[in-house]
C-alpha positions in Angstrom: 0.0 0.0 0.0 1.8 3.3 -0.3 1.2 6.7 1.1 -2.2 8.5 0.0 -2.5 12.4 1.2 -5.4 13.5 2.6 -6.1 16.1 -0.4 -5.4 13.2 -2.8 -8.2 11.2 -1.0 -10.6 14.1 -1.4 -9.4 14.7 -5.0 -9.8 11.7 -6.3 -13.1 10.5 -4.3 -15.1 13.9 -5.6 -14.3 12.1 -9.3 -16.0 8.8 -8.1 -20.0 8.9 -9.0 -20.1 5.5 -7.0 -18.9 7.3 -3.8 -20.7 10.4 -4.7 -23.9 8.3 -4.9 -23.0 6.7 -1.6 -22.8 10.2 0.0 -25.5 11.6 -0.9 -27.8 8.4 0.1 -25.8 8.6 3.3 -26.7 12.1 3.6 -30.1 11.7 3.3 -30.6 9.0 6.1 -28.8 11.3 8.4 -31.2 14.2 7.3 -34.1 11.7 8.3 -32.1 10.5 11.6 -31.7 14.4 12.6 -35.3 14.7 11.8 -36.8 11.6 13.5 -34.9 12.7 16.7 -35.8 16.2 16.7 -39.4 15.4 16.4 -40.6 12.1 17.3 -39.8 11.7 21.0 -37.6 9.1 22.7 -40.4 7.7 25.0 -41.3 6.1 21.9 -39.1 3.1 23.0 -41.0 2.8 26.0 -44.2 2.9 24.6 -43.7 0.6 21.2 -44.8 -2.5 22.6 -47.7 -1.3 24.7 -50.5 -1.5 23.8 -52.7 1.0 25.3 -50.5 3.7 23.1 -51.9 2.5 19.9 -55.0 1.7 20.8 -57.0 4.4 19.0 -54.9 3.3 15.3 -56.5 0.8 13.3 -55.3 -2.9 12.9 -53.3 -3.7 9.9 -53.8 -0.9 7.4 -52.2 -0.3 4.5 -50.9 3.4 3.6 -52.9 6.1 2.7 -51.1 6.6 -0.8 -52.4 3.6 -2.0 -55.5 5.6 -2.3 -53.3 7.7 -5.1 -52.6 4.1 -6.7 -56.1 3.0 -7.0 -59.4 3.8 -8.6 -61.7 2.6 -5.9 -60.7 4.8 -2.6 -59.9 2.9 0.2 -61.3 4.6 3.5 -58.7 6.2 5.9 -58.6 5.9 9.2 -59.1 9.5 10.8 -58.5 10.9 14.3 -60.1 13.8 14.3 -60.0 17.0 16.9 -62.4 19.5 17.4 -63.4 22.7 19.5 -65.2 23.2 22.7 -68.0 25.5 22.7 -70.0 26.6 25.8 -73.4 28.4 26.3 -76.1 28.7 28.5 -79.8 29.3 27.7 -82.8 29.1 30.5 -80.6 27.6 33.2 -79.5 24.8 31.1 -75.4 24.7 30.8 -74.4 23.0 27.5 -70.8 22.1 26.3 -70.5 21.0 22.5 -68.0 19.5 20.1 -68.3 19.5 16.3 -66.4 16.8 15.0 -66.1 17.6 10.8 -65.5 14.5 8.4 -64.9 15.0 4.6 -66.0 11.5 3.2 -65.2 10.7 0.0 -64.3 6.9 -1.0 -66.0 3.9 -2.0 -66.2 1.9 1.3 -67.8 2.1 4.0 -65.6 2.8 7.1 -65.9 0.1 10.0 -66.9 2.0 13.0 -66.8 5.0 15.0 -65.5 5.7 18.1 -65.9 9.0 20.5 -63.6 9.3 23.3 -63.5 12.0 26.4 -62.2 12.8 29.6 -64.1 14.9 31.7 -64.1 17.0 34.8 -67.3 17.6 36.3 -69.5 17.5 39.7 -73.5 16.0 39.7 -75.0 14.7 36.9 -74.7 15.6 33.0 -76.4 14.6 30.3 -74.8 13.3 27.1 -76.6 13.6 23.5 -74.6 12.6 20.0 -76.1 12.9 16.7 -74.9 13.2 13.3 -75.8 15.8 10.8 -75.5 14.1 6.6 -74.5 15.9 3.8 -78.5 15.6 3.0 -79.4 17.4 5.8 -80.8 14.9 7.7 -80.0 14.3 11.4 -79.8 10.9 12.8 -79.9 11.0 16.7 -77.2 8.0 17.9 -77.1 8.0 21.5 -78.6 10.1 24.7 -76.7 9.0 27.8 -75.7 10.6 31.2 -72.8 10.5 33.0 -71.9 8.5 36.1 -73.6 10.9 39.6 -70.6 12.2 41.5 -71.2 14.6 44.2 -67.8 15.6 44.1 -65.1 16.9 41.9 -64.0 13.8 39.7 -62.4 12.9 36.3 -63.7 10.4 34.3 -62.6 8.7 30.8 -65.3 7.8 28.6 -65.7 5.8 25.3 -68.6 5.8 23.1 -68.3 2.8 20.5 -70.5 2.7 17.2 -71.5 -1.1 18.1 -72.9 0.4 21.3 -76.2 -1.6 21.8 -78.2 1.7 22.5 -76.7 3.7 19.3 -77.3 0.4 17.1 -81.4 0.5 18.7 -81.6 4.4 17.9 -80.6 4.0 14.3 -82.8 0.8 13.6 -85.5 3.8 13.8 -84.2 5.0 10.4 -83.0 1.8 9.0 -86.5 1.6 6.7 -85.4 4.7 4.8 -82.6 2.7 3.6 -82.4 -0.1 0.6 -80.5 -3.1 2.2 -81.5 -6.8 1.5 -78.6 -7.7 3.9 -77.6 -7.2 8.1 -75.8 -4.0 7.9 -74.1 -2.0 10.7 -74.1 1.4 12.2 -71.7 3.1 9.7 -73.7 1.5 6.9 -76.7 3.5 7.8 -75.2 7.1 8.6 -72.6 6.5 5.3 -75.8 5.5 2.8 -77.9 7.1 0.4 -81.7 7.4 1.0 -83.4 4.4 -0.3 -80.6 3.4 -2.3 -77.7 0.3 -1.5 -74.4 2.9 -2.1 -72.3 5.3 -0.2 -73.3 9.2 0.2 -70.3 11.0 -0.5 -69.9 14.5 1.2 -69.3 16.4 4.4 -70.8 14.9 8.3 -70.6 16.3 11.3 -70.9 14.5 14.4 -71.9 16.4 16.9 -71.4 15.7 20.7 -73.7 18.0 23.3 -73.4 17.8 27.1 -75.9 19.6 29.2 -75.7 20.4 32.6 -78.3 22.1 35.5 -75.7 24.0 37.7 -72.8 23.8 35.6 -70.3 23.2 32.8 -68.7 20.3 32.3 -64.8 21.0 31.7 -63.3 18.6 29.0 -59.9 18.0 29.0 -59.5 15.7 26.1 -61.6 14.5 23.4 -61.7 13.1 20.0 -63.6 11.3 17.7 -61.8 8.3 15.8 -63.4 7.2 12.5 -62.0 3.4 11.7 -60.9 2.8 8.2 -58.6 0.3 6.3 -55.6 3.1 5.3 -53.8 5.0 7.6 -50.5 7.1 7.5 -47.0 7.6 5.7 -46.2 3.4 6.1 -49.6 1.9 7.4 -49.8 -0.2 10.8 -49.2 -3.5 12.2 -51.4 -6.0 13.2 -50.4 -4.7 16.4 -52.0 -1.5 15.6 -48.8 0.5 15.3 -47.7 3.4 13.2 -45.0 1.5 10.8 -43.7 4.9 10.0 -42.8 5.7 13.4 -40.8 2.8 13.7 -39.0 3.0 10.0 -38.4 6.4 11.3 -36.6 5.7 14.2 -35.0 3.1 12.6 -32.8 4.8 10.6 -30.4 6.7 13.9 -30.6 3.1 15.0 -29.2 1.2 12.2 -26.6 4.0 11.6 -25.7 4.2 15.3 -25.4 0.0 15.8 -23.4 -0.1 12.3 -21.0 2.7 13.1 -20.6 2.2 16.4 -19.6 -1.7 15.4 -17.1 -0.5 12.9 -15.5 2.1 14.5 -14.8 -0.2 17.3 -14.1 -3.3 15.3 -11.2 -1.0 13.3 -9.7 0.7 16.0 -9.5 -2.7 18.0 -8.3 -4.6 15.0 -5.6 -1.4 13.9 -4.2 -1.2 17.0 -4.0 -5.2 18.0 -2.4 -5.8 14.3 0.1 -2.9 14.0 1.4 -3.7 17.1 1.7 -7.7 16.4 3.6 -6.8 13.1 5.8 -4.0 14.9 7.2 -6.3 17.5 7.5 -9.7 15.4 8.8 -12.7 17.1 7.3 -14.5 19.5 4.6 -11.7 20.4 3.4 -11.7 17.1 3.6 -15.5 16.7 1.1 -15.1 20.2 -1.6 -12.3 18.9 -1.6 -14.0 15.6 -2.5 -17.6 17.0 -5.1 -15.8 19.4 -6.4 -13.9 16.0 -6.6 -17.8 14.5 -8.9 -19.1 17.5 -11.5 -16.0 17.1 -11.4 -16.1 13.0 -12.0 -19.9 13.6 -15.2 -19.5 15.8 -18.5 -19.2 13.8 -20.0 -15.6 14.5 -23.5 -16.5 14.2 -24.0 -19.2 16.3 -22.0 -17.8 19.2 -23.9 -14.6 18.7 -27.0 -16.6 19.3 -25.9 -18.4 22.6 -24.9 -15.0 24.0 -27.9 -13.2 23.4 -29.8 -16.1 25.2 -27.9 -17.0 27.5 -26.8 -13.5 28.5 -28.7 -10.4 27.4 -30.4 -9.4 24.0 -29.5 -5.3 25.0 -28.8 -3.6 21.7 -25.5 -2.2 23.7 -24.4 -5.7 24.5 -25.2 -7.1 21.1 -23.0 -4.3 19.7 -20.1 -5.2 21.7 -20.7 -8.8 20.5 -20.7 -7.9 17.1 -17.4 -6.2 17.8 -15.8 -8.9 18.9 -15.7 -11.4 16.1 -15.5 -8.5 13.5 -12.1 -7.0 14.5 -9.9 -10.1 13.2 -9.7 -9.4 9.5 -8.5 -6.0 9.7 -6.0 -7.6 12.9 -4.5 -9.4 9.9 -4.8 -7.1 7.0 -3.3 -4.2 9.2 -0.6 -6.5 10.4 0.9 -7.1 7.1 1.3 -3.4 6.3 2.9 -3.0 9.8 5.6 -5.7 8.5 6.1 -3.4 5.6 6.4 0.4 7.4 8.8 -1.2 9.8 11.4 -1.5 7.5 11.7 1.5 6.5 14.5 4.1 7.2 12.6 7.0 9.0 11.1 3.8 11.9 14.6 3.1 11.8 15.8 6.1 12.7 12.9 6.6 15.4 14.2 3.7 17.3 17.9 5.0 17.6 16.6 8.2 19.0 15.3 6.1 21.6 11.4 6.6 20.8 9.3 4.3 23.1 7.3 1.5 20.8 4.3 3.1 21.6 5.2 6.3 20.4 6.7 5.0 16.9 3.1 2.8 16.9 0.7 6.2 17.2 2.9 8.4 15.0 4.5 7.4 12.3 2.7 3.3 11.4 -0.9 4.2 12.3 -1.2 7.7 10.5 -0.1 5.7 7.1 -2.8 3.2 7.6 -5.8 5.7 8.2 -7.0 5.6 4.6 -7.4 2.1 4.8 -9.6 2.8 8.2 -12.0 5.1 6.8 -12.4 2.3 3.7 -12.7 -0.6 6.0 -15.2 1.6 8.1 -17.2 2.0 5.4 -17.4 -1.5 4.1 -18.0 -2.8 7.6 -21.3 -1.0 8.5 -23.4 -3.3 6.1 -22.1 -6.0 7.7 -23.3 -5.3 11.2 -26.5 -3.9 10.6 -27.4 -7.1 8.4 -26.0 -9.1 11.4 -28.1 -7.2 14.0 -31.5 -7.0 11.4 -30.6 -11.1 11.0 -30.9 -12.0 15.1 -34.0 -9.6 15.1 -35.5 -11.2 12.8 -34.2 -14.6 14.9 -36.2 -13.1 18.0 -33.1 -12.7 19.9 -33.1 -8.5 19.2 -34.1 -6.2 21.8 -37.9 -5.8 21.4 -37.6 -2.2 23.2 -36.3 -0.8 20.5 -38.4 -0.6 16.4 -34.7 -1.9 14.9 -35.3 -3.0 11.2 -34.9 -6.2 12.1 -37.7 -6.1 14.5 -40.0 -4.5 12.5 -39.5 -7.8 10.0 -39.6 -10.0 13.0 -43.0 -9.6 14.1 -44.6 -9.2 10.6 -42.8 -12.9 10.1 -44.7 -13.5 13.6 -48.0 -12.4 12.7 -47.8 -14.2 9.2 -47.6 -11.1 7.3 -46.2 -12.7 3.9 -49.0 -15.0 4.0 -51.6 -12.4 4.3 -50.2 -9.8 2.0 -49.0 -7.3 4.3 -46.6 -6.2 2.0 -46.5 -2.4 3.5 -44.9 -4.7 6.8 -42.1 -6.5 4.9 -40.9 -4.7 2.1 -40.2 -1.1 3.3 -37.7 -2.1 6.6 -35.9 -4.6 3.7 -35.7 -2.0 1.6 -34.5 0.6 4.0 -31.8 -2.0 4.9 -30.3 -2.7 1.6 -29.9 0.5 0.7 -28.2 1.8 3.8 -26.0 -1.0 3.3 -25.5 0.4 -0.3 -24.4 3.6 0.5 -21.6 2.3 2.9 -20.7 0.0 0.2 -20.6 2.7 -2.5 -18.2 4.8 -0.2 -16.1 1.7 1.3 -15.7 0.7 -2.9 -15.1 4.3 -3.9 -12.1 4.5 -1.1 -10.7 1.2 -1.4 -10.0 2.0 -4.9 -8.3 5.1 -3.9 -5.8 4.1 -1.5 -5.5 0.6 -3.0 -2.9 0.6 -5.8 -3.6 -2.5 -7.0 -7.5 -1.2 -7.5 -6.5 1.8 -9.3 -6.6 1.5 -13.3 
């Protein structure tokens, strides 16, 4: 290997459109790392696998820009937010919410669901009705909230297969044309004596009344159930997939460059050193580099994460201990050749400690070949830790790739077509382990001679 300037490096990379291309797909999944930290929040991790977070999301629905891809529209799932109005009239205290819903596909959507939490003393009556784009108001439920004599908060859900709402809207079921048993949503969604969907704008309205006083609602919305939601669609766990390809992204990068810094500074440092003193300490590190080359990776990787932990911060320093013992070797043979020469020579007749000759004149000549083996050694672990996720033997508190594909290969989500589970976390994997590749390549040929045309 001989002696590659740093402005030589530079020069000749900025005329490489493969490490070009890797840089600019590199910088793009830092972009979205930078992003996806600055705005989703970290308590994410905590809350992935439970499942009280997700509850309001629907179960296994595909994205909503398959809508863009298709000529029937597929109804998405909407959680929708609305104001709180207040007014009083003859003694009567009423608090309202106007929930607004622009519907316009070609499916019925599968239910409804209001929820609220509410502050409030004695007793309040609850009334929710919808108004249709025809003008017509169906009245869905009248209700009251529990008695309390005192101050109290209380968490309320109003589904659409509520016995009571399903009994108010039988009243208007013969102004509809069905020959079949129909639900809730198929009533308020139809046409008038017809058997199709009324397209347009409804407004669910929600009124409280009260004798002595408002009731104060602290959180409310009204969640209309379809079969599309979001960026990446959900899980049959009823998660946001986005949120987890999101986050990760920092993961991936953070488990792969963390494993490859570590695994070329161990493996520089242990292999310099075995070719700089020779002899019988290099005869040593070099059978002890043998023994770990020798052991198959996987399969100990496996028996550690069982036996041991399945942290993501033990798995990494796993995967940095059986990925260290290439460069050991490679790195050794170029120490064997910058020994020799006449300026290491001449640092050892001034009397320069080993050390010292080690960390400034041998390693600085091999930091090309660093940054390349960097590089090229990022795909490697993240395909290694996305491979024992996908095993089961990942760290299930964190949305890694690999876990992502785990749990669709759990839920059977190849057999029933998921493909909005599978194929976007394998995609996001090969190409992050593309753009490492493009930029290990690119480098490699730079500061390889025997690469260079």
């Amino acid at each position: 290997m001989s002696s590659v300037s740093t402005q030589e490096i530079k020069k000749e990379f900025l005329k490489s459109k493969l490490g070009l291309t890797g840089v600019f797909i590199l910088s793009g999944l830092i972009l979205v790392s930078i992003i996806t930290i600055s705005v989703i929040p970290a308590s994410t991790f905590q809350e992935w696998n439970n499942p009280e977070k997700w509850i309001s999301y629907p179960k296994t629905s595909v994205p909503s820009w398959v809508n863009f891809l298709s000529s029937d529209k597929i109804p998405e799932h909407k959680i929708i937010n609305a104001e709180v109005f207040q007014s009083q009239e003859n003694g009567i205290f009423l608090t309202s919410q106007q929930f607004g819903v622009s519907f316009e596909y070609d499916d019925f959507p599968s239910d409804f669901i209001f929820e609220m939490e509410t502050k409030y003393t004695d007793s309040h009556l609850v009334q929710i009705k919808v108004l249709r784009p025809d003008g017509i108001t169906l009245e869905l439920l009248s209700t009251s909230l529990p008695h309390s004599d005192n101050e109290t908060i209380h968490n309320q859900r109003y589904f659409s297969t509520d016995s009571m709402i399903k009994k108010n809207l039988n009243i208007y079921k013969n102004n509809f044309d069905f020959d079949f048993q129909v639900g809730t949503t198929e009533i308020i969604f139809s046409e008038l004596y017809q058997n199709q969907i009324q397209k347009g704008n409804y407004v669910f309205i929600v009124d409280i009344y009260g004798i002595e006083k408002y009731v104060e609602i602290l959180e409310s919305k009204m969640i209309l159930g379809g079969k599309a939601y979001g960026l990446m669609g959900t899980d049959e766990l009823r998660r946001d997939l986005a949120i987890g390809l999101l986050w990760g992204t920092p993961l991936a990068l953070f488990i792969g460059i963390s494993v490859s810094i570590g695994s070329v500074v161990v493996g520089l440092i242990y292999g310099v050193y075995s070719g700089y003193k020779g002899k019988k300490t290099d005869e040593v590190m070099m059978r002890f580099n043998d023994v770990i080359y020798a052991l198959p990776a996987l399969p100990f990787l496996i028996i550690l994460a069982v036996t041991i932990s399945n942290s993501i911060f033990l798995m990494i320093g796993f995967l940095m201990i059986f990925s260290w013992v290439g460069i050991a070797k490679v790195s050794r043979s170029m120490s064997l050749q910058i020994k020799t020469r006449q300026y290491i020579e001449a640092a050892k007749i001034m009397g320069q400690k080993d050390s010292k000759i080690i960390f400034r004149h041998i390693l600085p000549q091999l930091l090309p070949y660093a940054f390349a083996s960097i590089a090229i050694s990022v795909p490697a672990a993240i395909t290694t830790e996305a491979g024992l996720s996908f095993l089961g033997l990942g760290d299930p508190s964190f949305p890694t790739w690999g876990q992502i594909l785990h749990d669709a290969n759990t839920y059977g989500a190849a057999a029933q077509g998921f493909w909005w589970w599978i194929v976007p976390p394998g995609i996001l994997i090969a190409i992050t382990g593309l753009a490492f590749v493009f930029i290990g390549n690119a480098l490699d040929a730079i500061v390889n001679p025997k690469l260079k045309r």
